[in-house]
C-alpha positions as CSV (number, residue, x, y, z in Angstrom):
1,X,22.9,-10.9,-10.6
2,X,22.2,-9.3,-7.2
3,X,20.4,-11.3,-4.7
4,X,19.4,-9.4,-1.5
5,X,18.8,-11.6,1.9
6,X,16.5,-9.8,4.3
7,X,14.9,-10.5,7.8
8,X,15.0,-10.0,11.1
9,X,17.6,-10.4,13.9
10,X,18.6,-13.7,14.5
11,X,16.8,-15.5,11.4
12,X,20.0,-16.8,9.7
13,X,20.6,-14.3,7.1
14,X,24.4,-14.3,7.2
15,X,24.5,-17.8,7.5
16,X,22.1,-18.3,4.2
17,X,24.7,-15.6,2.8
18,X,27.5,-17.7,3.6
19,X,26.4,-21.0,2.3
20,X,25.5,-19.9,-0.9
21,X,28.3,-18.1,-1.4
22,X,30.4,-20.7,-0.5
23,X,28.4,-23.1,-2.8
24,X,28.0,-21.1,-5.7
25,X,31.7,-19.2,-5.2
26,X,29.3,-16.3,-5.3
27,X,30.8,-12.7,-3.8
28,X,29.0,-12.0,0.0
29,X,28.5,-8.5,1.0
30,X,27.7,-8.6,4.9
31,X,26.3,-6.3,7.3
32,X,29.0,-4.0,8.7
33,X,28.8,-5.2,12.0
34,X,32.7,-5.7,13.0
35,X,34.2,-2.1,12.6
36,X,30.7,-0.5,13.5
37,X,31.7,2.3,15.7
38,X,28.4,2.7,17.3
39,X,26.5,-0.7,17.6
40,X,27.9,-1.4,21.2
41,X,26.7,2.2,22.0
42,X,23.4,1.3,20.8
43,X,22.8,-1.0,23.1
44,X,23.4,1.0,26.1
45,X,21.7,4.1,24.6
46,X,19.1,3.5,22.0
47,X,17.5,6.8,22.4
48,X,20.9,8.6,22.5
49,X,22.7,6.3,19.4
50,X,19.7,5.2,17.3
51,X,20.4,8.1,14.4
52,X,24.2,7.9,14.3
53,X,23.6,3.9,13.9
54,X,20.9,4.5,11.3
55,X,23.5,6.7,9.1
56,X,26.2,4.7,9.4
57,X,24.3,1.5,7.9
58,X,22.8,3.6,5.4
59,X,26.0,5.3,4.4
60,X,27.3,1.3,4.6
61,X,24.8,-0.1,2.5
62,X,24.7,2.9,0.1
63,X,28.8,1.9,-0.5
64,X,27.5,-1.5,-1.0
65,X,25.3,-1.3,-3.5
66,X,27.9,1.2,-5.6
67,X,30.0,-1.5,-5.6
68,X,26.9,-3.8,-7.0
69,X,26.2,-1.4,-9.8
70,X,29.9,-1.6,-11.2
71,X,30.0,-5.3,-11.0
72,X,29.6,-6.7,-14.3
73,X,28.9,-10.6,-15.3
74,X,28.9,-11.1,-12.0
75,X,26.7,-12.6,-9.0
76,X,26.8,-11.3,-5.6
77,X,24.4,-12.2,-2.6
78,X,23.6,-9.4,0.2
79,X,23.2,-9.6,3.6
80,X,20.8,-7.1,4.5
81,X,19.8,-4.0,2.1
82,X,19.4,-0.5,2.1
83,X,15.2,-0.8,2.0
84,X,15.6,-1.9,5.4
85,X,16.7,0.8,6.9
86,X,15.0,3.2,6.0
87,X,11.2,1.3,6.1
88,X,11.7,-1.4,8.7
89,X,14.4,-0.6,11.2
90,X,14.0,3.6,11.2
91,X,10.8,3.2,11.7
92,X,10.6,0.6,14.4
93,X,12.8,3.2,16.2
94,X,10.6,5.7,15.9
95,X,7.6,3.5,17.1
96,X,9.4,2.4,20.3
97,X,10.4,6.1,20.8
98,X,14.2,5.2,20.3
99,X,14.6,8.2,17.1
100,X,12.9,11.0,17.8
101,X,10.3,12.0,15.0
102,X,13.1,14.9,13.9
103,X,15.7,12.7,13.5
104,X,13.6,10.1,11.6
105,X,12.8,12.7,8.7
């Protein structure tokens, strides 16, 4: 089974994540936040780091949900999907004027 947490900054996702995988000894993908080469840079540069950011978490959660697909018999709770990305956060980007329209197709 594959169980997908979504929401917005702040709302407790990894935390929900966390709990039930730690109730349910259930495998927890997370958000690759930690080793994420360009999140600090985002934050000083939107405009500048918005599309590298954007590819890395897709090429992140596309890893991720490869790894679902060859899990077998087996239940595994996301933090965060792919969906996201490209309809939420991309396109909030875009709407603030962070992504330019060329790098958002």
């Amino acid at each position: 089974m594959h169980i997908a947490v979504t929401g917005n900054i702040g709302a407790g996702k990894t935390t929900l994540c966390r709990m039930l995988g730690e109730h349910y000894q259930w495998e927890v993908l997370y958000e690759a936040v930690e080793n994420n080469p360009y999140l600090s840079d985002f934050y000083e540069d939107m405009g500048r780091w918005a599309f590298n950011l954007q590819i890395y978490f897709l090429n992140s959660r596309f890893a991720q949900v490869q790894r679902i697909r060859q899990m077998t018999y087996q239940t595994v709770v996301q933090d965060r999907t792919i969906f996201e990305d490209a309809y939420i956060f991309a396109q909030n980007l875009l709407d603030s004027g962070s992504m330019s329209k060329r790098d958002h197709a």
